[in-house]
FIKOLZA-1660 file (N, C-alpha, C; in steps of 0.1 Angstrom, whole numbers, plus 5000, padded with zeros to 4 digits):
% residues 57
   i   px   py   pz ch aa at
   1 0737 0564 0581  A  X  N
   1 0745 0559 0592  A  X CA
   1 0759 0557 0588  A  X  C
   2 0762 0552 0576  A  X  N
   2 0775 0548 0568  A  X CA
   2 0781 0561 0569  A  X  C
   3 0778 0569 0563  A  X  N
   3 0783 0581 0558  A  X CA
   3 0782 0589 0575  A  X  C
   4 0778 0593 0585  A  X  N
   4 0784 0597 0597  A  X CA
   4 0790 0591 0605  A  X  C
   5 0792 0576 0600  A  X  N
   5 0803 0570 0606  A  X CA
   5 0814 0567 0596  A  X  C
   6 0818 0577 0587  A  X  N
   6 0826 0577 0579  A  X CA
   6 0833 0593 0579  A  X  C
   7 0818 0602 0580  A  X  N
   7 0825 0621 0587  A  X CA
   7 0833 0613 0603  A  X  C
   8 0828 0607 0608  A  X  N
   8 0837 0607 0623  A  X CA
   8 0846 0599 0622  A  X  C
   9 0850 0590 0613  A  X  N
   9 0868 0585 0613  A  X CA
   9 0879 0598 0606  A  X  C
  10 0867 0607 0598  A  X  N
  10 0879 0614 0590  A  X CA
  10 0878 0626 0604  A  X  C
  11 0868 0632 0611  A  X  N
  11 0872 0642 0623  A  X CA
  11 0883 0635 0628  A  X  C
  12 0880 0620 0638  A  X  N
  12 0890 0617 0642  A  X CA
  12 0904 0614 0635  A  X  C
  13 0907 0613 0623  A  X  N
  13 0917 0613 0616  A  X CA
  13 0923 0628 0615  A  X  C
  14 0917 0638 0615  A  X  N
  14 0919 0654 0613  A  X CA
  14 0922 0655 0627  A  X  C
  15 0916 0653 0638  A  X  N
  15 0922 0657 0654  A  X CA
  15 0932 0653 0657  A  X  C
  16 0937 0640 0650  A  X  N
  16 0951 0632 0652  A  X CA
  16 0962 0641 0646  A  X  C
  17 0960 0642 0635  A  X  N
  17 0968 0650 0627  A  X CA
  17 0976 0666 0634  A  X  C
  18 0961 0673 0637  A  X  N
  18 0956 0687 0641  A  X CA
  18 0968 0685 0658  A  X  C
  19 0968 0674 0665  A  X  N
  19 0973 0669 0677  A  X CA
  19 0990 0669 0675  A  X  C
  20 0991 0664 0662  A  X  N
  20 1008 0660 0661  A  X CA
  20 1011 0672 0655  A  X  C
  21 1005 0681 0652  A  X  N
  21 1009 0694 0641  A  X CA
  21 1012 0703 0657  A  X  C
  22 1000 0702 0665  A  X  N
  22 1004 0712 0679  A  X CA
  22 1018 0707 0688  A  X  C
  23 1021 0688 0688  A  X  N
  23 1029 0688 0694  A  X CA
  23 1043 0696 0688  A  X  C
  24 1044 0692 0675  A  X  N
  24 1055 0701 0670  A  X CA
  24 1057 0710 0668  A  X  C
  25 1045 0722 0672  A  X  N
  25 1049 0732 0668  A  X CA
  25 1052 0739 0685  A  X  C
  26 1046 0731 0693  A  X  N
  26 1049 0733 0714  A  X CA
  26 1062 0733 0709  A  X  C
  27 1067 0722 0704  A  X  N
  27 1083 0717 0702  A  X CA
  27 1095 0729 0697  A  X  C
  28 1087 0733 0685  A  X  N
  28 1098 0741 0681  A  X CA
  28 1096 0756 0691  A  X  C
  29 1085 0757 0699  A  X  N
  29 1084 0771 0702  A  X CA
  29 1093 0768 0712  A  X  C
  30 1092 0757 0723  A  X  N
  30 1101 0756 0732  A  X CA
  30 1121 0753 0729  A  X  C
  31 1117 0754 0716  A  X  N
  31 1132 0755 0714  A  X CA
  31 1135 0764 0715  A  X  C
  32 1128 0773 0703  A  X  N
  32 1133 0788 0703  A  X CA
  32 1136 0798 0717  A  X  C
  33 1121 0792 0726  A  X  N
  33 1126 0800 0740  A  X CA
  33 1141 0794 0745  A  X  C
  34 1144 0783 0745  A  X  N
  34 1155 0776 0749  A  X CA
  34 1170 0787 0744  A  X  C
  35 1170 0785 0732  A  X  N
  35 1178 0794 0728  A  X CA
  35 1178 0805 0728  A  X  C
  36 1169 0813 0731  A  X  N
  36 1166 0827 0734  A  X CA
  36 1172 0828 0750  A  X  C
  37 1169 0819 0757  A  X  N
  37 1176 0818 0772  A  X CA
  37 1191 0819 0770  A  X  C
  38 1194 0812 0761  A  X  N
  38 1207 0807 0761  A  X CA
  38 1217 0819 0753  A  X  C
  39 1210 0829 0744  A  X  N
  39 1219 0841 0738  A  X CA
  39 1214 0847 0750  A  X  C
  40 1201 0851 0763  A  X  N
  40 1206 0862 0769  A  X CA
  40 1218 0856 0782  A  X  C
  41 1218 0842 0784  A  X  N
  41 1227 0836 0791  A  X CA
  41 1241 0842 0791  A  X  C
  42 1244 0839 0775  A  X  N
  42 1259 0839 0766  A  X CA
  42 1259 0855 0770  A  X  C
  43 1251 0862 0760  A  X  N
  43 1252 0879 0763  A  X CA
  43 1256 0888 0780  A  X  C
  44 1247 0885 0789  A  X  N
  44 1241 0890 0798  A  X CA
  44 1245 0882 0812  A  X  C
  45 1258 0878 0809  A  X  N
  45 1264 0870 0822  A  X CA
  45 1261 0881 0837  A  X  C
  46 1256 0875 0846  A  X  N
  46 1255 0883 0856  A  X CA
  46 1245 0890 0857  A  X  C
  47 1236 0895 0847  A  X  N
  47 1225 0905 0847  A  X CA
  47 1216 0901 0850  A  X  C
  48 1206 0907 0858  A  X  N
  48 1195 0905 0864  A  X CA
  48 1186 0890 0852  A  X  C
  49 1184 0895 0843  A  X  N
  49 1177 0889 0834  A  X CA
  49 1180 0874 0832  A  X  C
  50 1195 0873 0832  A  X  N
  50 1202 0859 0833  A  X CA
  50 1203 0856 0843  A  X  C
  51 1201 0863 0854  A  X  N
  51 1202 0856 0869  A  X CA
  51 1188 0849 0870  A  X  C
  52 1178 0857 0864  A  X  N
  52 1165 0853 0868  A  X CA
  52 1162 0839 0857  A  X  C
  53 1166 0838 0850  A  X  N
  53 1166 0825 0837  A  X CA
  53 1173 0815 0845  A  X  C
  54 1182 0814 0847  A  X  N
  54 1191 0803 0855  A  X CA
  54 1186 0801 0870  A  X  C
  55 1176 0811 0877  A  X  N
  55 1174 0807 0892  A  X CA
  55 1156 0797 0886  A  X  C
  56 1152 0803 0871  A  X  N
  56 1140 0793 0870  A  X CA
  56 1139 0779 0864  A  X  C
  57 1156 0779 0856  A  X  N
  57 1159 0764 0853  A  X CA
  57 1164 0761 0858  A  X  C
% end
């Protein structure tokens, strides 16, 4: 009983972990899109592509 209530603090220690590893990597992906909006913004003034980026943010 010790010992599988010791495997399930370390799962739930590993899902915590596994939880903050996904939020940051949501984080950095949504940057990247962010900035990828923002060179075809800078680039692509007027173009369909940038019109369509700016009418969805």
């Amino acid at each position: 009983l010790l010992a599988e209530e010791g495997i399930q603090a370390e799962l739930s220690l590993l899902n915590g972990q596994l939880t903050e590893k996904k939020k940051l990597y949501d984080a950095d992906v949504q940057a990247f899109r962010d900035s990828e909006k923002l060179k075809i913004l800078e680039v692509g003034e007027g173009t369909e592509e940038a019109e369509a980026i700016k009418a969805a943010t």
